[in-house]
C-alpha positions in Angstrom: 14.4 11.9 31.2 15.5 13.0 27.4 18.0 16.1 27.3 19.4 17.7 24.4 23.2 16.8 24.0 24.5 20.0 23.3 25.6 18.3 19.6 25.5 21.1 16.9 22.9 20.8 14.0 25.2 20.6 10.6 23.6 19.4 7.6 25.7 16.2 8.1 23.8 15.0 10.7 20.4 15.7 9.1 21.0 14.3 5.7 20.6 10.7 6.1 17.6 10.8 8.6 16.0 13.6 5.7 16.6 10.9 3.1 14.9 8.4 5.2 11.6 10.7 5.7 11.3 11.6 2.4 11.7 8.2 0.8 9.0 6.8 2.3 6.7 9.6 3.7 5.4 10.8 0.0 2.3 10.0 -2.1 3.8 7.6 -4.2 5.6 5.8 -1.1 2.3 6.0 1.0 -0.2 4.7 -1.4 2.2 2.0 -2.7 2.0 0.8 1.1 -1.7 0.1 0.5 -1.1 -2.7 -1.7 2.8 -3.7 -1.1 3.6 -5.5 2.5 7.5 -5.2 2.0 7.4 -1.4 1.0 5.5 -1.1 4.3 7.7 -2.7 6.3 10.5 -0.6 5.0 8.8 2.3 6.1 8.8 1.0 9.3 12.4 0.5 9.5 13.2 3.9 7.7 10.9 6.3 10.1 12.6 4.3 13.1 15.6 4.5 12.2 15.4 8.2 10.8 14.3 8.7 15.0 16.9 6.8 16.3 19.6 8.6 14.1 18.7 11.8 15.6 17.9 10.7 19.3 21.5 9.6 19.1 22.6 12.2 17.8 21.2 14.5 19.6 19.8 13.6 22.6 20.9 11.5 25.8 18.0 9.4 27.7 17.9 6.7 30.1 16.7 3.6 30.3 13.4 4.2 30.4 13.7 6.5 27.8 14.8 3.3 25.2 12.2 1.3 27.0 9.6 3.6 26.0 11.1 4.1 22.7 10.4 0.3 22.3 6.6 0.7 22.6 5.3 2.0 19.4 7.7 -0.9 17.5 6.1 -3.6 19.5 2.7 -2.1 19.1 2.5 -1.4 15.6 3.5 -5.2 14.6 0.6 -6.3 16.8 -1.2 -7.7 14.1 -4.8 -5.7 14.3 -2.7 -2.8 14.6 -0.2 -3.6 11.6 -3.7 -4.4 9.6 -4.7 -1.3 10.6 -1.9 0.7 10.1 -1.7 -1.3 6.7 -5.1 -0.2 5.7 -6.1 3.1 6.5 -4.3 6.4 6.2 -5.8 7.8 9.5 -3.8 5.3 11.3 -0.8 5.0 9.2 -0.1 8.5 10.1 -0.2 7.7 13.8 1.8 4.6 13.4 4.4 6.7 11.1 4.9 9.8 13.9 4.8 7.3 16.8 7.4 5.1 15.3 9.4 8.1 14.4 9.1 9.2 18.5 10.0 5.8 19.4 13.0 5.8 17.4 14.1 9.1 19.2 13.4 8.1 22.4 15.5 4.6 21.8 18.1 6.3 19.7 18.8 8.6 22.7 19.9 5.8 25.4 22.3 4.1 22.6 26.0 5.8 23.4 25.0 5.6 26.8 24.7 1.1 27.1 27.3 -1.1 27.2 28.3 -3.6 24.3 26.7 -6.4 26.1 23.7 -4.5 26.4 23.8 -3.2 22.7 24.3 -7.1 21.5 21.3 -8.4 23.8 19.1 -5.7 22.3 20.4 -6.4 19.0 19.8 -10.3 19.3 16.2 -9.5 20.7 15.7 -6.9 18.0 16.4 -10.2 15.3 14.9 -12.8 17.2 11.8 -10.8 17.1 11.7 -9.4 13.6 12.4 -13.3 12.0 9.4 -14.6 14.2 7.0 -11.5 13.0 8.1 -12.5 9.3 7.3 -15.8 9.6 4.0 -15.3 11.7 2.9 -11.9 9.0 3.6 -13.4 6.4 1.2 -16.6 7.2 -1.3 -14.1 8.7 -1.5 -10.6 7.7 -0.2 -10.8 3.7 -4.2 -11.5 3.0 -4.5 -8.2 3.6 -2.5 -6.9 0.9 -4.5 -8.7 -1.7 -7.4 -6.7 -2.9 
């Protein structure tokens, strides 16, 4: 299912997914979450991305691989789980190091689809992300407000 690529480790291919972790996995970064929706989000983006930079680099997966990779993105912009993951540390952790997973998992299918498939995920991936802004920020920016 996920087998290592036989890519060397350099520091090149570490520094940018490093960056990403430490930006946003930190005290400051973490409790600045608590009360800031778009620093939150960011997080999510960076610890995905962070995952899917080294699944790609590293890594080669299948289909099912990706598909699983998806699962913790979807889930964690579930609303009661976003709120969650907004609100508590116990299950910002979770949603940090399963996002993180997911982006490995995802990240370790990409050199292996085809453009079109690539360009469908990518119009998926921003059809979804516009309709979660527009529904979170109606919904769930309450939240941030204490």
């Amino acid at each position: 299912m996920l087998h290592y690529s036989g890519e060397r480790t350099t520091a090149k291919n570490l520094i940018l997914p490093a960056t990403l972790i430490i930006a946003f996995v930190n005290p400051f970064t973490e409790a600045l979450q608590f009360v800031n929706p778009i620093v939150y989000m960011l997080d999510h983006y960076a610890l995905y991305t962070a995952g899917a930079i080294l699944g790609y680099k590293f890594f080669k997966g299948t289909l099912l691989t990706f598909l699983i990779g998806l699962i913790p993105a979807i889930a964690w912009h579930i609303p009661y789980l976003f709120a969650l993951g907004a609100s508590f540390i116990t299950f910002r952790i979770l949603c940090e190091a399963t996002l993180f997973l997911g982006g490995v998992l995802a990240g370790s299918f990409i050199k292996s689809m085809s453009l079109g498939l690539k360009v469908t995920f990518l119009g998926l991936y921003m059809l979804a992300d516009s309709f979660l802004s527009i529904f979170f920020y109606s919904r769930v920016s309450p939240i941030f407000k204490r």
